[in-house]
N, C-alpha and C positions, 0 to 999 in steps of 0.2 A: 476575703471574697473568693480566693481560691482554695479555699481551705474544703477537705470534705464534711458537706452536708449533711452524712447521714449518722455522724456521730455522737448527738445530741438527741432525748428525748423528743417521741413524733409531737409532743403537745408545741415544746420551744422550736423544734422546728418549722409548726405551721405559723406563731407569732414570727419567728423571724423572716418567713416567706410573704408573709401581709404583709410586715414592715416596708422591706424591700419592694413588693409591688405597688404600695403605694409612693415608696420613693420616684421608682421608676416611671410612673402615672405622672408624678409632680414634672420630673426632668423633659418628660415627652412632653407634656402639655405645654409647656414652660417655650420650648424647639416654637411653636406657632409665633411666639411673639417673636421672637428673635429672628425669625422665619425674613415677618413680614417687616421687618425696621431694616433687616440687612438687604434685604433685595430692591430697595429704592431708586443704590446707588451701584450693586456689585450684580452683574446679570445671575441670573439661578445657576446655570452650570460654574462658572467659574465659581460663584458662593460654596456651593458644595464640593467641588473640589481642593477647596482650603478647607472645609470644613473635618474630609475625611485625612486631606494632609496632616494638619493639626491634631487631630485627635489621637490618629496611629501614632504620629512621633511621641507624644505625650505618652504613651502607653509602652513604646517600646523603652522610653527613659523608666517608669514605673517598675517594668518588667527586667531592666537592667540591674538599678535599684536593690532586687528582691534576687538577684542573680541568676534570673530565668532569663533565656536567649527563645526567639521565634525558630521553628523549625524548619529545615531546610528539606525535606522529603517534596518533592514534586507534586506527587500525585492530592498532595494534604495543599497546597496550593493553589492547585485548579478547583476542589472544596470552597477553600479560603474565595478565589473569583466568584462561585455560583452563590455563596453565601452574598458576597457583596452587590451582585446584580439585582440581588433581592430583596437586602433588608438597605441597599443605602444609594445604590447606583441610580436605577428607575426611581423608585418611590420620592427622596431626597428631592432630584430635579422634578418631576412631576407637582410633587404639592408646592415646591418652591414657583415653581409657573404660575399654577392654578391659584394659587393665594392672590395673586393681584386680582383678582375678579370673581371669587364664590366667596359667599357669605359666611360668615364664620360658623353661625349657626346649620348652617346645613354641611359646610366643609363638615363638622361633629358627626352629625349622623352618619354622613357618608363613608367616615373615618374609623366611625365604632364600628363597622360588619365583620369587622378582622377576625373577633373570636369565632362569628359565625361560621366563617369561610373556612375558617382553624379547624371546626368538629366536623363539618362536611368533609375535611380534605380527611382528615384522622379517619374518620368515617366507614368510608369509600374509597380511599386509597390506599394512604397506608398503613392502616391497623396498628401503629408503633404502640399505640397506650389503650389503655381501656376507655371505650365511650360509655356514660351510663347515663340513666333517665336523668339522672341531677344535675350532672352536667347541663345533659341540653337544656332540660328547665332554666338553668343560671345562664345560659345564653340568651335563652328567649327572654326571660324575666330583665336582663342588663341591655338588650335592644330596646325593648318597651319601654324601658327607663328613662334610657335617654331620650327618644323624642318625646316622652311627657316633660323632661326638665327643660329642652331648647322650645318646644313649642310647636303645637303646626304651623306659625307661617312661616317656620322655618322652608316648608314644602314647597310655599307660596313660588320660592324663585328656581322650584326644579324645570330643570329644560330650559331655561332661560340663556343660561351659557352652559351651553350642552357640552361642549366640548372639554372648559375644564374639570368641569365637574367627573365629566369618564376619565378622564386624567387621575383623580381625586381615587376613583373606583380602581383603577385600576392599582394604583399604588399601593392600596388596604390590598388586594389579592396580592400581591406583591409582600408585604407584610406578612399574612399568611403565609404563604409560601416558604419564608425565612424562619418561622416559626417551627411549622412539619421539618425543613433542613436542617434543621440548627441539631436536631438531635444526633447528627453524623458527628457532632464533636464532646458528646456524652463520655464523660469521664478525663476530660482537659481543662489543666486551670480556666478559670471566664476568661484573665489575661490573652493569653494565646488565641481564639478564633474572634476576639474581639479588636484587637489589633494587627492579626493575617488579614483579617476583612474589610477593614479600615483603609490599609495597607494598596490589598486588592483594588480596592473601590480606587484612591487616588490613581493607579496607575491607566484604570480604563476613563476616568472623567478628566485628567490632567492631558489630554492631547484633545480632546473635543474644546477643552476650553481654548488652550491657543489656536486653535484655528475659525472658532468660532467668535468668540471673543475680544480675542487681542488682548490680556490683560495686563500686557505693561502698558496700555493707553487709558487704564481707568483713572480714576482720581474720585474713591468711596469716600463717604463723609467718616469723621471719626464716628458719629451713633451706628453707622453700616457697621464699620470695623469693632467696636465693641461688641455691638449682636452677634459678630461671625466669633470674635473668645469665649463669649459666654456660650451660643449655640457649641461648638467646640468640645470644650472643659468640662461645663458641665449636661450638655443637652446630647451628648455624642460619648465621651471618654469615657464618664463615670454609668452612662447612660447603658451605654452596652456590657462593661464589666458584671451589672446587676442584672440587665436582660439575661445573659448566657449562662449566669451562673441559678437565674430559675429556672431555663430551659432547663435546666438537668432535673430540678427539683419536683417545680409544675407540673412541668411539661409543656406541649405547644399550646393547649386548649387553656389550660389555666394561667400561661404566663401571658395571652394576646386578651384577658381578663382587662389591664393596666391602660385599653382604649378605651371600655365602661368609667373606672377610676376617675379617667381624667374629665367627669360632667361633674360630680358632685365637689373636687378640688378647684375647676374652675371657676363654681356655682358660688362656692364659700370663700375665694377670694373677692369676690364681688361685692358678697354682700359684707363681710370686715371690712373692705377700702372703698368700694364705690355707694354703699349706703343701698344696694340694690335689696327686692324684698321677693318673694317666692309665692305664684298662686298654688293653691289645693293641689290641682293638677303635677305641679313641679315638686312638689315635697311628697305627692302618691310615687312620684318618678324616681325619688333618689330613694325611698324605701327597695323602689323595685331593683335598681341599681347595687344597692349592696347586696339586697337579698341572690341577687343572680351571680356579682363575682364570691361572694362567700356559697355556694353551692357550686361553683368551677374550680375554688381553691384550698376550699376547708379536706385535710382528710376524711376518708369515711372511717364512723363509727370501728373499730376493732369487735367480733363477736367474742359473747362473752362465755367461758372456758368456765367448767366447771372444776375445784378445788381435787384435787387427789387426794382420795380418799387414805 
């Protein structure tokens, strides 16, 4: 995962980058449930505060392992904090609030705008990668998508609970956000800015929780505490080693692609375990769906070179 990427053929390249992003799609998606089973009994802050403790340790053992040490340069540190305020500090506790009361189906939509907000920011601010027509198409085409698979009544309960919902909104901008920053750590193992950030993260949510909290007076169920290892391990650890290491690949447009992903992966769990079945409208939606992340991630064409004569 830390290996360089651009050593290999661009074709196994871009198979290895799908791979990976639909990994990534799976593990994110995956966070929702764990989300919602572990905050029952452990309040959202302190949840996320083990979550990003855990995960960083886990990574710094990895990273040990491999005989890589985190850096101690200051100024790569305070990075390391903006990075976490972005992709794990806000967002984390935000959706972990807002889940007890937005609908899952619209929490999706609200959740998928990330690539949008990704080529806006690229866009318009900071020009780090090239934006091209196909891109945006794969944008607009992977919004559509999704709410043809969740449905309009998904829309039914917007404004309803206004509040967590912009919580919701706000976290996806916040995503973004992590997405455009993250290329400040372009050309460092994924290990490194994914366990600094980790790192980061616990030390700004680990005083909010004791004080707001109390959490040596909790008493979580064991299904709490299994959700917050598996959100952890594998919704968090492995979660981020594979984000950071597309940042560099993708890019931010193509790797916040992995919020589309996650309609058509949790569309097909459904229907393999819950027997669930798909109208017209929903399988027009996951056509659009792939067709939009494979237009944000596929390389373009190479022109073709005429033979030396």
């Amino acid at each position: 995962m830390s290996g360089n990427p651009g050593t290999a053929s661009p074709r196994h390249n871009a198979i290895v980058d799908l791979l990976l992003l639909l990994t990534l799609s799976t593990l994110w998606g995956a966070s929702y449930t764990f989300i919602r089973i572990g905050v029952t009994t452990i309040p959202p802050i302190t949840f996320m505060a083990a979550r990003t403790f855990i995960a960083g340790m886990l990574l710094v053992v990895w990273m040990s392992l491999r005989g890589a040490r985190l850096p101690r340069d200051p100024a790569l540190w305070r990075r390391f904090l903006v990075q976490a305020f972005l992709n794990s500090v806000v967002p984390f506790t935000l959706i972990a609030w807002a889940e007890r009361s937005v609908e899952a189906g619209l929490a999706t939509i609200l959740n998928s705008t990330s690539p949008v907000l990704a080529f806006l920011g690229t866009w318009l601010i900071t020009r780090h990668e090239k934006v091209t027509a196909r891109k945006l198409l794969g944008v607009v085409a992977g919004l559509a998508g999704t709410c043809l698979v969740v449905g309009a009544s998904a829309f039914e309960g917007l404004g309803r609970q206004l509040v967590p919902q912009l919580a919701i909104v706000a976290a996806t901008v916040c995503y973004a956000g992590a997405a455009l920053y993250g290329r400040a750590f372009k050309g460092m193992p994924a290990a490194v800015p994914s366990a600094g950030s980790l790192l980061a993260g616990t030390v700004l949510l680990t005083p909010i929780s004791l004080v707001v909290d109390h959490p040596w007076t909790l008493t979580p169920s064991l299904h709490s505490v299994l959700a917050l290892m598996g959100l952890a391990v594998f919704s968090t650890a492995l979660a981020f080693l594979v984000y950071f290491r597309l940042i560099q690949t993708l890019g931010s447009v193509g790797t916040t692609a992995q919020a589309y992903l996650r309609v058509p992966i949790g569309v097909g769990i459904s229907m393999a375990f819950l027997g669930e079945t798909l109208s017209p409208s929903a399988w027009a939606g996951l056509a659009c769906v792939v067709a939009g992340v494979a237009a944000m991630t596929l390389p373009a064409p190479r022109p073709r070179t005429e033979a030396a004569a």
